[in-house]
mmCIF file of the N, C-alpha and C atoms, coordinates in Angstrom:
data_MODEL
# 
_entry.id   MODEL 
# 
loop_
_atom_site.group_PDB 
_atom_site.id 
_atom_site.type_symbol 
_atom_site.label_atom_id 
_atom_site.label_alt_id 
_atom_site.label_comp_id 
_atom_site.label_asym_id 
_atom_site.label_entity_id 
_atom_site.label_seq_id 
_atom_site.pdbx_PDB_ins_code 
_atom_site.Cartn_x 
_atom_site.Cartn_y 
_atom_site.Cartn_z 
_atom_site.occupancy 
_atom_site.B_iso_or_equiv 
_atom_site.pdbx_formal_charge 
_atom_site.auth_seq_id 
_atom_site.auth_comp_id 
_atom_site.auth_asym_id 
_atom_site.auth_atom_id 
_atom_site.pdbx_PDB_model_num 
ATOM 1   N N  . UNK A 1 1  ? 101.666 54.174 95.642  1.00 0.00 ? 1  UNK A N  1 
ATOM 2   C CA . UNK A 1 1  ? 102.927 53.459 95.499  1.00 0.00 ? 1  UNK A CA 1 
ATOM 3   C C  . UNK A 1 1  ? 104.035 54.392 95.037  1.00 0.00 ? 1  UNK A C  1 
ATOM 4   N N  . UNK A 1 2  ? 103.604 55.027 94.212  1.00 0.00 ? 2  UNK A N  1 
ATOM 5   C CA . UNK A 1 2  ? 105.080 55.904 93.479  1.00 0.00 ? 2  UNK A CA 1 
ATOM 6   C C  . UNK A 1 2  ? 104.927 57.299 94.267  1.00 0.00 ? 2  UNK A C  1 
ATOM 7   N N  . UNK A 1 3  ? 103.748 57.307 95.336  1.00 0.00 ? 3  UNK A N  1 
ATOM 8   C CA . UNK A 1 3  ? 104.500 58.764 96.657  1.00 0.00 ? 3  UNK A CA 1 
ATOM 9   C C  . UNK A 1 3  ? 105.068 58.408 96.875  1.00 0.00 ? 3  UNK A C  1 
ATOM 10  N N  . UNK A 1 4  ? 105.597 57.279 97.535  1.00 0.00 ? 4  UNK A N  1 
ATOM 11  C CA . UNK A 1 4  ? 106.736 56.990 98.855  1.00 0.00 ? 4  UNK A CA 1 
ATOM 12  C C  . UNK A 1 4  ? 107.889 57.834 98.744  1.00 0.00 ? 4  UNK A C  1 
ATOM 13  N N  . UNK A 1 5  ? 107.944 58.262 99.686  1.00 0.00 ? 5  UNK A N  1 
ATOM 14  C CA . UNK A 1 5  ? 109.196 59.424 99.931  1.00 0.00 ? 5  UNK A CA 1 
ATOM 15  C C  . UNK A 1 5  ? 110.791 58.546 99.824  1.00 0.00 ? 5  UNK A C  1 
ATOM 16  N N  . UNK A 1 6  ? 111.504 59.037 99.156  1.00 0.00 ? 6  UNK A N  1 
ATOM 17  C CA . UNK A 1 6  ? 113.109 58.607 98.739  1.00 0.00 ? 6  UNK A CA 1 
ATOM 18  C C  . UNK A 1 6  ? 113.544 57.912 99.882  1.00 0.00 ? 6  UNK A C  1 
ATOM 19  N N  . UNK A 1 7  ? 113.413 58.351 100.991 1.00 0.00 ? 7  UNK A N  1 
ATOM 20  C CA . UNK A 1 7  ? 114.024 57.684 102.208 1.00 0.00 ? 7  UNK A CA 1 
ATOM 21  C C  . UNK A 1 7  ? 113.335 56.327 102.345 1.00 0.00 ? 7  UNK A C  1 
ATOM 22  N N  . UNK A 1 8  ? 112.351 56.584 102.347 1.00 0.00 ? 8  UNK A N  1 
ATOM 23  C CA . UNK A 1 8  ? 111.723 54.702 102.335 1.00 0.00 ? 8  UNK A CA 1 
ATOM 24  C C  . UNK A 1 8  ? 112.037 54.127 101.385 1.00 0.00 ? 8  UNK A C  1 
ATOM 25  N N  . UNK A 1 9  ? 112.152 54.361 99.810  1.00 0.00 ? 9  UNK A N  1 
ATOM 26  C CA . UNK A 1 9  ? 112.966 53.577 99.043  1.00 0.00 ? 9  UNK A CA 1 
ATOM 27  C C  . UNK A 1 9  ? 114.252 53.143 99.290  1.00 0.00 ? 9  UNK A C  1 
ATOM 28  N N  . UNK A 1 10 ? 114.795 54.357 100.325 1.00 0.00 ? 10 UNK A N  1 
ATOM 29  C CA . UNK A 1 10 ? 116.280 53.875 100.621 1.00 0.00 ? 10 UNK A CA 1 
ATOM 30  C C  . UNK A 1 10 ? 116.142 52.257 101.720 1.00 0.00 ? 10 UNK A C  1 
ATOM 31  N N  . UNK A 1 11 ? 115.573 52.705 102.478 1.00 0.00 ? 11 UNK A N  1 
ATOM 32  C CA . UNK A 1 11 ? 115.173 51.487 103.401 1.00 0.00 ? 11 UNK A CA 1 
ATOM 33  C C  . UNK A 1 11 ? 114.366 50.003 103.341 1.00 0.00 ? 11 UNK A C  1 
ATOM 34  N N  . UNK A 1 12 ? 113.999 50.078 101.808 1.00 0.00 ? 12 UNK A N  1 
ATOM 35  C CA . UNK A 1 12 ? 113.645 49.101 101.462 1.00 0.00 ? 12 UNK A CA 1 
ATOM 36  C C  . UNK A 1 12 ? 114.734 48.201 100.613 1.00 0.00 ? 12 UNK A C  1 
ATOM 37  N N  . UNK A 1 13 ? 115.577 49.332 100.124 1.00 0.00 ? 13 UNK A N  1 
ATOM 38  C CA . UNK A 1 13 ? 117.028 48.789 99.000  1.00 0.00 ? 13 UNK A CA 1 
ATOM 39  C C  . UNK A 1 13 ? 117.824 47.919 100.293 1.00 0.00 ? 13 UNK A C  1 
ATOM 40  N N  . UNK A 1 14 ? 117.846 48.552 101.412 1.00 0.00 ? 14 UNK A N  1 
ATOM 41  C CA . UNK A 1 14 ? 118.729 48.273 102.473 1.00 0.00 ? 14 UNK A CA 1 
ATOM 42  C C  . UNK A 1 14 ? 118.340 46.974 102.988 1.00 0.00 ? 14 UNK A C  1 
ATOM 43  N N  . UNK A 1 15 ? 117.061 46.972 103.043 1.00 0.00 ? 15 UNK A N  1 
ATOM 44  C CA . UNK A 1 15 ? 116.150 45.461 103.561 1.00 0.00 ? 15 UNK A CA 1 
ATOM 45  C C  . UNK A 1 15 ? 116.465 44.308 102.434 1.00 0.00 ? 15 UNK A C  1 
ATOM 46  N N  . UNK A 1 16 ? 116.048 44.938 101.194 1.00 0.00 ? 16 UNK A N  1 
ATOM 47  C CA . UNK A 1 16 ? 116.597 43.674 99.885  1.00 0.00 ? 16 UNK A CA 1 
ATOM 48  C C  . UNK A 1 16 ? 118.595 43.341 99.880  1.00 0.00 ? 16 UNK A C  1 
ATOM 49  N N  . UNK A 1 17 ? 118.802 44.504 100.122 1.00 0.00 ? 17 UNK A N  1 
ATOM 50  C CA . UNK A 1 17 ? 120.513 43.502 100.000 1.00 0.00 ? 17 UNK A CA 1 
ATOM 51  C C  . UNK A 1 17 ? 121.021 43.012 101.131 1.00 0.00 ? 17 UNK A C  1 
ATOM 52  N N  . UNK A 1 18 ? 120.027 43.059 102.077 1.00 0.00 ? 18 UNK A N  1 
ATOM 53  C CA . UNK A 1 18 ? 120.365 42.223 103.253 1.00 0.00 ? 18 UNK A CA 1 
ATOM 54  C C  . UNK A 1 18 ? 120.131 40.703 103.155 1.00 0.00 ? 18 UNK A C  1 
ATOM 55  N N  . UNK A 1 19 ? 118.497 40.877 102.540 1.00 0.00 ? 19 UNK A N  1 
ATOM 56  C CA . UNK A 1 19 ? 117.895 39.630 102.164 1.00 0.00 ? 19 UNK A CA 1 
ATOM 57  C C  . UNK A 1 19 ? 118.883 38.566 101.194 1.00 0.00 ? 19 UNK A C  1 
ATOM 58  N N  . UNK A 1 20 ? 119.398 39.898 99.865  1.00 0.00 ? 20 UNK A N  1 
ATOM 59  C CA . UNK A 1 20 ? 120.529 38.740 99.025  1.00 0.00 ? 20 UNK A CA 1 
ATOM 60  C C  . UNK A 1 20 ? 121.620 38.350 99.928  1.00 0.00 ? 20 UNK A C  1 
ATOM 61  N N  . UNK A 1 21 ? 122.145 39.204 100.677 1.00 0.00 ? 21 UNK A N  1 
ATOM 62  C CA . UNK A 1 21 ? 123.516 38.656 101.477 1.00 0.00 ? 21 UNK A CA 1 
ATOM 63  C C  . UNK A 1 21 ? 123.484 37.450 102.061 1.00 0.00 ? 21 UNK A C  1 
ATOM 64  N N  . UNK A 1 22 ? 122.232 37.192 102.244 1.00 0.00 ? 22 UNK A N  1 
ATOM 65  C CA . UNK A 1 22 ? 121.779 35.684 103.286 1.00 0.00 ? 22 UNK A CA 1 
ATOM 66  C C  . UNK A 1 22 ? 121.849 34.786 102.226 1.00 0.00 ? 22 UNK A C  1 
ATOM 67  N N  . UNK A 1 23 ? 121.284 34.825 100.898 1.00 0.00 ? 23 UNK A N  1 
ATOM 68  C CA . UNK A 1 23 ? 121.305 33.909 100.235 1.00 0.00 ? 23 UNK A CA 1 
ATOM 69  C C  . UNK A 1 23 ? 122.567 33.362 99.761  1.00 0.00 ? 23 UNK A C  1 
ATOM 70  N N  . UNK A 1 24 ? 124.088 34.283 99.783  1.00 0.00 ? 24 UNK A N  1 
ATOM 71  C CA . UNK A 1 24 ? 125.004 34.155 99.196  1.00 0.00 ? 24 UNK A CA 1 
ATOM 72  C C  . UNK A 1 24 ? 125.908 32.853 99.583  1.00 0.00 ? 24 UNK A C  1 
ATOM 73  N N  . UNK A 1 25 ? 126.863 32.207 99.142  1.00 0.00 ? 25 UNK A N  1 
ATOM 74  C CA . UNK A 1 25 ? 127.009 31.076 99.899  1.00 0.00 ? 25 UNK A CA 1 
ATOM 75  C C  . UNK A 1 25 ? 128.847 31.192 100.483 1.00 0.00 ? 25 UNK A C  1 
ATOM 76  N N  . UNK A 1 26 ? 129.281 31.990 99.519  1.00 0.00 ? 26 UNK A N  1 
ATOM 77  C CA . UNK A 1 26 ? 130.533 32.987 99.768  1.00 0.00 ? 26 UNK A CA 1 
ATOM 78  C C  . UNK A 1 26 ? 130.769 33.996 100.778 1.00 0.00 ? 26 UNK A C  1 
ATOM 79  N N  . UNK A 1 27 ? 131.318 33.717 101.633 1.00 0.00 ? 27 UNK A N  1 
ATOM 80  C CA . UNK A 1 27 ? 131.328 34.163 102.889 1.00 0.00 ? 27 UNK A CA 1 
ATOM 81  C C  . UNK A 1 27 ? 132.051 35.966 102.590 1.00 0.00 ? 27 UNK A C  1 
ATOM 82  N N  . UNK A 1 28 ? 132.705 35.991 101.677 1.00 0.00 ? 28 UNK A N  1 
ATOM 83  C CA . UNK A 1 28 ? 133.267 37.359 101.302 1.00 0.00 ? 28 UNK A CA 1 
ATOM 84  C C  . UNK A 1 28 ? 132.037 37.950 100.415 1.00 0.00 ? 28 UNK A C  1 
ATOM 85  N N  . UNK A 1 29 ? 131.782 37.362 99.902  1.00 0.00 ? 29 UNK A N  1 
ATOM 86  C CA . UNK A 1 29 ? 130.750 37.926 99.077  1.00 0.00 ? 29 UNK A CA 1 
ATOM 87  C C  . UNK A 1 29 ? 129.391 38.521 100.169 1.00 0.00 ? 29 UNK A C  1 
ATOM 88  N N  . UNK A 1 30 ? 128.838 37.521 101.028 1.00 0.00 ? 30 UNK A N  1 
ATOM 89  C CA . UNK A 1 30 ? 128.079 37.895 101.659 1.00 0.00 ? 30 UNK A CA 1 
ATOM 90  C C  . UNK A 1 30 ? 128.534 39.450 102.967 1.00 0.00 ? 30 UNK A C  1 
ATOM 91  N N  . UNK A 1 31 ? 129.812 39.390 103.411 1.00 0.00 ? 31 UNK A N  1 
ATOM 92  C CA . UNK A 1 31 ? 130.045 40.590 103.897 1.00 0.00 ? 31 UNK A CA 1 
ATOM 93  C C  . UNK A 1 31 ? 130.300 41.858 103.127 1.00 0.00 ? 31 UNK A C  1 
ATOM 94  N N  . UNK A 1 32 ? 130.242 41.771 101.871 1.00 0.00 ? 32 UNK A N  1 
ATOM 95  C CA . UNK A 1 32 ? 130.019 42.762 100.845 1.00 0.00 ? 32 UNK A CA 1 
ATOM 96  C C  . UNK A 1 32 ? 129.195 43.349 100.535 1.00 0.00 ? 32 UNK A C  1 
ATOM 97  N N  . UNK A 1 33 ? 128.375 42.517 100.391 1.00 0.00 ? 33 UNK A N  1 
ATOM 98  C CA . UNK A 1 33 ? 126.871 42.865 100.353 1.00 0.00 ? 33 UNK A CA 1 
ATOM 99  C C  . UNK A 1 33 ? 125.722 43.308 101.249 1.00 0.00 ? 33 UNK A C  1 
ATOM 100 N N  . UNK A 1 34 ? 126.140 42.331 102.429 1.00 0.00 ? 34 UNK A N  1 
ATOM 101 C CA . UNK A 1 34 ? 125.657 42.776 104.017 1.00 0.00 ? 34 UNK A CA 1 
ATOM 102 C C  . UNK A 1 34 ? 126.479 44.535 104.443 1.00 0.00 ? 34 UNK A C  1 
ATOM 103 N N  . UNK A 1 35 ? 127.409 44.732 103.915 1.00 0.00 ? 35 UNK A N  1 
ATOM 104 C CA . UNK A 1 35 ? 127.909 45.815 104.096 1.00 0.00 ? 35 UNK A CA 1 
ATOM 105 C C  . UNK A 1 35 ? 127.243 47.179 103.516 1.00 0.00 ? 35 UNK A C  1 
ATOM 106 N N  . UNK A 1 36 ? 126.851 46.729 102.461 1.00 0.00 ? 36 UNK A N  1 
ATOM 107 C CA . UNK A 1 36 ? 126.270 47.690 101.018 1.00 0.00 ? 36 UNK A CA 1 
ATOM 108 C C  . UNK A 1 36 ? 124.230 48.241 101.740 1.00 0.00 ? 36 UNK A C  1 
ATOM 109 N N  . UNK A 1 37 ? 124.067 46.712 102.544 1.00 0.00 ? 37 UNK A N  1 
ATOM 110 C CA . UNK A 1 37 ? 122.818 47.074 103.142 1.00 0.00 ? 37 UNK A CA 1 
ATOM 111 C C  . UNK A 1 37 ? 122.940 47.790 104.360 1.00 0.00 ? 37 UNK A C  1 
ATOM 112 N N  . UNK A 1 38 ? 124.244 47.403 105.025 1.00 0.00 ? 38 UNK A N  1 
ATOM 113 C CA . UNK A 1 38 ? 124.234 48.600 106.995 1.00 0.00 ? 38 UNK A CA 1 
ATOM 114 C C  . UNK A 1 38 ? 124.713 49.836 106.132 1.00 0.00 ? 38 UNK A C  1 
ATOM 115 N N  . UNK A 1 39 ? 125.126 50.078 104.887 1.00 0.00 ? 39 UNK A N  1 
ATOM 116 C CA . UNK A 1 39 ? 125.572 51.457 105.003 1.00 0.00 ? 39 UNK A CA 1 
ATOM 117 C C  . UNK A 1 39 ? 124.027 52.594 104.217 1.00 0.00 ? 39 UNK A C  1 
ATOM 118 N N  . UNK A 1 40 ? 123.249 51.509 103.614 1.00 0.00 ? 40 UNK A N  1 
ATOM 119 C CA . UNK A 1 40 ? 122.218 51.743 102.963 1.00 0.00 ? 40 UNK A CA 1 
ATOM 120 C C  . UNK A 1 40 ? 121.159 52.492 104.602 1.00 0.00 ? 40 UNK A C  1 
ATOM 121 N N  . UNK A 1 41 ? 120.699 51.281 105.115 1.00 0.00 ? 41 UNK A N  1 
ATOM 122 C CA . UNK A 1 41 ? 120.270 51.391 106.795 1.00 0.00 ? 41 UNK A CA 1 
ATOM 123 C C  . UNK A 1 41 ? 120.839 52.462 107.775 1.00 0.00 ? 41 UNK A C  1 
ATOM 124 N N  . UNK A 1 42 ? 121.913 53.270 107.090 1.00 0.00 ? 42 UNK A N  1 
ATOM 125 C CA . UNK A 1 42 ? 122.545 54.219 108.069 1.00 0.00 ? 42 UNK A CA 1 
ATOM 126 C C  . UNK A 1 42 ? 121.760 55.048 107.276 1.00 0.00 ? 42 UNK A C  1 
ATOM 127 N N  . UNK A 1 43 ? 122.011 55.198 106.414 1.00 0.00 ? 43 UNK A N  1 
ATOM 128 C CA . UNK A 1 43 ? 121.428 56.703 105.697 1.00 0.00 ? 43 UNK A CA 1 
ATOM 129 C C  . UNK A 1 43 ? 119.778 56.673 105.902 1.00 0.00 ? 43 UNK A C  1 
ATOM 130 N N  . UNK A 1 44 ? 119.350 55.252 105.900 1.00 0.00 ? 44 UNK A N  1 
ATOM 131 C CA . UNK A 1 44 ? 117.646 55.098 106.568 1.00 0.00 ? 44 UNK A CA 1 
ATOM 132 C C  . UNK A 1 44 ? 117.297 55.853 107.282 1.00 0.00 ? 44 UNK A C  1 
ATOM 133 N N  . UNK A 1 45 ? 118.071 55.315 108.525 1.00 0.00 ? 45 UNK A N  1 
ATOM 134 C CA . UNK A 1 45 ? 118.156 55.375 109.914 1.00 0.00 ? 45 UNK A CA 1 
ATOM 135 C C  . UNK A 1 45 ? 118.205 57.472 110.211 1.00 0.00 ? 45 UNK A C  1 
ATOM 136 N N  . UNK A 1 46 ? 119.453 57.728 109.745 1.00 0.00 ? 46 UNK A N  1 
ATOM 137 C CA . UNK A 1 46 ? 119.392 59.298 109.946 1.00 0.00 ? 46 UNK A CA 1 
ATOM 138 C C  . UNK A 1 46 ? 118.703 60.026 109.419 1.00 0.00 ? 46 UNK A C  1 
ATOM 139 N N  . UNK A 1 47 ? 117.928 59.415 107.862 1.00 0.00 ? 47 UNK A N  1 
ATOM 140 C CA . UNK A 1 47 ? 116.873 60.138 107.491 1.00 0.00 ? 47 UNK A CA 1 
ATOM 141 C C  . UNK A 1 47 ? 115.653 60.213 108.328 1.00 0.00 ? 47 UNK A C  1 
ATOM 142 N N  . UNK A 1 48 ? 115.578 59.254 108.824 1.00 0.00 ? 48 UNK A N  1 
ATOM 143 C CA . UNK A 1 48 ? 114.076 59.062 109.582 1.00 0.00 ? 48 UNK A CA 1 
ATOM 144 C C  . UNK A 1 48 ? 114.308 59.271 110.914 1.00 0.00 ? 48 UNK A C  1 
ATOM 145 N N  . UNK A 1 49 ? 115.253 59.488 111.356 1.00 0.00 ? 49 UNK A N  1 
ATOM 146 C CA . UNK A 1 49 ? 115.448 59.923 112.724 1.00 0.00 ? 49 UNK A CA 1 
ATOM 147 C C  . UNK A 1 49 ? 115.358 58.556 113.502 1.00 0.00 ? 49 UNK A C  1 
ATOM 148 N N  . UNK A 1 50 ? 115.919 57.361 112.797 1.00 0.00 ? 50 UNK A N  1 
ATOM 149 C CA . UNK A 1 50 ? 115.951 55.992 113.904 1.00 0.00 ? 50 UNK A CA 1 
ATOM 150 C C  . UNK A 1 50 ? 117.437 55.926 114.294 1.00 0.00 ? 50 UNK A C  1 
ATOM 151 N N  . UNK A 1 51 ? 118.186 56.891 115.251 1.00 0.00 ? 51 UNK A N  1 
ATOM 152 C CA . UNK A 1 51 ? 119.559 56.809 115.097 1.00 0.00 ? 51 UNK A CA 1 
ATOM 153 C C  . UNK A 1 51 ? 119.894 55.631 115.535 1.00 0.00 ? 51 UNK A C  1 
ATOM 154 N N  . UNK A 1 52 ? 119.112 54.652 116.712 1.00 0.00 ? 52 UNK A N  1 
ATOM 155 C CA . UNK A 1 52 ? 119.482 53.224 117.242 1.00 0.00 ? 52 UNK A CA 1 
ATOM 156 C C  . UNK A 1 52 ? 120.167 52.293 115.881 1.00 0.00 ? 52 UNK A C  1 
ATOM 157 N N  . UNK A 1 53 ? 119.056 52.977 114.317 1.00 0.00 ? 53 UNK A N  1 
ATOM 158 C CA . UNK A 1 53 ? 119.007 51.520 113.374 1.00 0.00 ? 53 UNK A CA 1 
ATOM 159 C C  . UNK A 1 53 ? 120.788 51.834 112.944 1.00 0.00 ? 53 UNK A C  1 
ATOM 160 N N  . UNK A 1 54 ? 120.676 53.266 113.136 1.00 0.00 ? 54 UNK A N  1 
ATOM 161 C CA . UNK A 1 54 ? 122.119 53.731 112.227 1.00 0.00 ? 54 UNK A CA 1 
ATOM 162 C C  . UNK A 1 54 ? 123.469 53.218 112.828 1.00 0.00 ? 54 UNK A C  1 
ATOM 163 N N  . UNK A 1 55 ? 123.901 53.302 114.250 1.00 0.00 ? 55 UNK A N  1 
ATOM 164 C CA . UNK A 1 55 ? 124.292 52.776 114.931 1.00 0.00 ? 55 UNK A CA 1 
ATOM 165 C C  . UNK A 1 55 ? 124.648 51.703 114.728 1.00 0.00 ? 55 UNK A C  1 
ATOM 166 N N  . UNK A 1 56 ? 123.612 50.859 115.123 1.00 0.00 ? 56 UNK A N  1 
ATOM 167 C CA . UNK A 1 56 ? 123.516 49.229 114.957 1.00 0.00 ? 56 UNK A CA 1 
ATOM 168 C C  . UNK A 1 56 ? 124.466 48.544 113.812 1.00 0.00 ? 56 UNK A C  1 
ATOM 169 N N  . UNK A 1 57 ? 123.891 49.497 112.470 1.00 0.00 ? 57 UNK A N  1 
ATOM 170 C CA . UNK A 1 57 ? 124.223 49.490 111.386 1.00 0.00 ? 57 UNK A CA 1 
ATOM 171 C C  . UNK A 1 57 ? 125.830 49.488 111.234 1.00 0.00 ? 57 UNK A C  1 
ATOM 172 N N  . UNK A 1 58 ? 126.337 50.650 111.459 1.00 0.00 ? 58 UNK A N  1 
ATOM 173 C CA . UNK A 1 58 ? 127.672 51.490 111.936 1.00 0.00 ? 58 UNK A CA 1 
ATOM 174 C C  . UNK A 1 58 ? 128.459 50.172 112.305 1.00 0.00 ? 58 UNK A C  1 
ATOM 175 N N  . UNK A 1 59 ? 127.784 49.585 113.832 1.00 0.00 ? 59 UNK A N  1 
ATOM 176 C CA . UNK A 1 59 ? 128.864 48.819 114.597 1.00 0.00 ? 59 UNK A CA 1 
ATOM 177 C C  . UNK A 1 59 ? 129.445 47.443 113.218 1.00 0.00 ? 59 UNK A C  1 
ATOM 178 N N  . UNK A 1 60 ? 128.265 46.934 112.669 1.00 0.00 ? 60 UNK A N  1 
ATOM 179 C CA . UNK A 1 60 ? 128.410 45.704 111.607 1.00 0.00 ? 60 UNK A CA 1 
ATOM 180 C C  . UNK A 1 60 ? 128.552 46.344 110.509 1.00 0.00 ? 60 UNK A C  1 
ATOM 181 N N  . UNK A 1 61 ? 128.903 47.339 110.174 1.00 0.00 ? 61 UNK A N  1 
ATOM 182 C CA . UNK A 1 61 ? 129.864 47.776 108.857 1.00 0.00 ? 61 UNK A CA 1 
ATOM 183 C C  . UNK A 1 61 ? 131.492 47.357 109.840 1.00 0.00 ? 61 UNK A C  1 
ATOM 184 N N  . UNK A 1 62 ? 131.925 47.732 110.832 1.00 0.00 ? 62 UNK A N  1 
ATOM 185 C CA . UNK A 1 62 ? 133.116 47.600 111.668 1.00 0.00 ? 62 UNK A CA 1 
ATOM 186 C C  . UNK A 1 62 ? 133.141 46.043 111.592 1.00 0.00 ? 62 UNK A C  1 
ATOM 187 N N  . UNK A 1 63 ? 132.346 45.543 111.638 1.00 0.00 ? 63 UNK A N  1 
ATOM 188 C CA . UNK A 1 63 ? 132.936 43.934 111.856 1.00 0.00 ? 63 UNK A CA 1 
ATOM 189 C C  . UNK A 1 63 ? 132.945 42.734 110.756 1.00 0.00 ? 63 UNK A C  1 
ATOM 190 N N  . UNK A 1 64 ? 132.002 43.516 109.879 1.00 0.00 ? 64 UNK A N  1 
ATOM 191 C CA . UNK A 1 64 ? 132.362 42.983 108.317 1.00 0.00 ? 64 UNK A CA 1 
ATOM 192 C C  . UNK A 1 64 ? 133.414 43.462 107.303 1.00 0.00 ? 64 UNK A C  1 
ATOM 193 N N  . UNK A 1 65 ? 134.045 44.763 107.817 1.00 0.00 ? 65 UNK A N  1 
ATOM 194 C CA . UNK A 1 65 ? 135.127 44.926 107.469 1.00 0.00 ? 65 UNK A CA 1 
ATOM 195 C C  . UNK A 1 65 ? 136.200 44.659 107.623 1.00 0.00 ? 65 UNK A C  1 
ATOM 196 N N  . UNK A 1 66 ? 136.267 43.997 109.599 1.00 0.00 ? 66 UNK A N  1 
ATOM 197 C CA . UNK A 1 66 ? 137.623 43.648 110.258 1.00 0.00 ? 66 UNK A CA 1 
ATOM 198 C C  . UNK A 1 66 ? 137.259 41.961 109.532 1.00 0.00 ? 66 UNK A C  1 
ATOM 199 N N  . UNK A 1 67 ? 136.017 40.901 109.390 1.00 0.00 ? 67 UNK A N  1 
ATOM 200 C CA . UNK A 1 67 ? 136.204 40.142 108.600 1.00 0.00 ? 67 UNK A CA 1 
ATOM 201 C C  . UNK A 1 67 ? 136.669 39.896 107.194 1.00 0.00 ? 67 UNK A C  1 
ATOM 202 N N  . UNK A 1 68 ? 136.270 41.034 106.257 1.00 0.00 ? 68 UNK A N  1 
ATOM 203 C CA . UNK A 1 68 ? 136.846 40.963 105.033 1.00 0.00 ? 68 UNK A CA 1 
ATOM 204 C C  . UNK A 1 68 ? 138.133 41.038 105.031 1.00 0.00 ? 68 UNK A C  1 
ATOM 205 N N  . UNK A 1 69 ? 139.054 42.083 106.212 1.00 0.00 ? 69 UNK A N  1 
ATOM 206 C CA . UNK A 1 69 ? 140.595 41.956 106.091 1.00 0.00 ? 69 UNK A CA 1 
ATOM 207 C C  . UNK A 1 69 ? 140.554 40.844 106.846 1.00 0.00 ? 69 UNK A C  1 
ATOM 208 N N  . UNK A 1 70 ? 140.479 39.974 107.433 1.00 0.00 ? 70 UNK A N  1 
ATOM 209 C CA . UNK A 1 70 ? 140.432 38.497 107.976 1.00 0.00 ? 70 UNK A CA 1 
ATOM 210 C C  . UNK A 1 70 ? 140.693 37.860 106.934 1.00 0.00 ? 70 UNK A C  1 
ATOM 211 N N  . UNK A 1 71 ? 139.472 37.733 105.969 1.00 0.00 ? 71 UNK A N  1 
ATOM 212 C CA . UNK A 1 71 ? 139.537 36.779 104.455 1.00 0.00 ? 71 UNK A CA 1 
ATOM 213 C C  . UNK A 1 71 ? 140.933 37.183 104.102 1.00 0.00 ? 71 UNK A C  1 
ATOM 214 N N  . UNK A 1 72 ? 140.964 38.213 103.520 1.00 0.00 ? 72 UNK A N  1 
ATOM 215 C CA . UNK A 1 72 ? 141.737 38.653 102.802 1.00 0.00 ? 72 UNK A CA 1 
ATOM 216 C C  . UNK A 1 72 ? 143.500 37.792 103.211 1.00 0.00 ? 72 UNK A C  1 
ATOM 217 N N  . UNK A 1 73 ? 144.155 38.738 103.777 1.00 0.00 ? 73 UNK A N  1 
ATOM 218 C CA . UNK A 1 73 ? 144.571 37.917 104.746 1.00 0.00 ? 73 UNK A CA 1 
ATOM 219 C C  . UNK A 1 73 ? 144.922 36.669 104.955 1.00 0.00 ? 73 UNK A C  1 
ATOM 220 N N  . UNK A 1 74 ? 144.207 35.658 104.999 1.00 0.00 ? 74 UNK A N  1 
ATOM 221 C CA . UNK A 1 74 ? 143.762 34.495 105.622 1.00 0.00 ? 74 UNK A CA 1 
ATOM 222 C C  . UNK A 1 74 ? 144.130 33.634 103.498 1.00 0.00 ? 74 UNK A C  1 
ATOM 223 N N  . UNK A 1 75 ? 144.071 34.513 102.644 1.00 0.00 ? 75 UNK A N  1 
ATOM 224 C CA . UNK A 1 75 ? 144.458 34.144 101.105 1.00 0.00 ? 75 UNK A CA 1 
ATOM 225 C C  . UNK A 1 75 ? 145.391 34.282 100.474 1.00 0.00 ? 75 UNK A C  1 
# 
């Protein structure tokens, strides 16, 4: 348990604040947090050589950000 190499801890932090973002009921709050996990999942992703996850990741940091200036905005 306590080998696991840093990068898989990173990718497991990335998997848990995804998991809280779902639970959140605050729609700003949850793209905050969902944000905190694709940028977590990028650094996964390039550590381990999954560039698809990093990507993926990348595009929904872009669209939880053009939503947060939406909220914002929108207050």
């Amino acid at each position: 348990m306590f080998n696991v190499p840093w990068i898989e801890w990173v990718g497991y932090s990335a998997s848990a604040m995804i998991a809280i973002s779902l639970l959140m009921t605050d729609i700003h709050r949850i793209r905050v947090i969902n944000t905190i996990g694709c940028i977590l999942f990028i650094i996964y992703g390039i550590g381990v050589g999954a560039y698809p996850v990093a990507i993926a990741n990348a595009i929904i940091i872009i669209i939880n950000i053009y939503h947060i200036f939406k909220l914002k905005k929108a207050s």
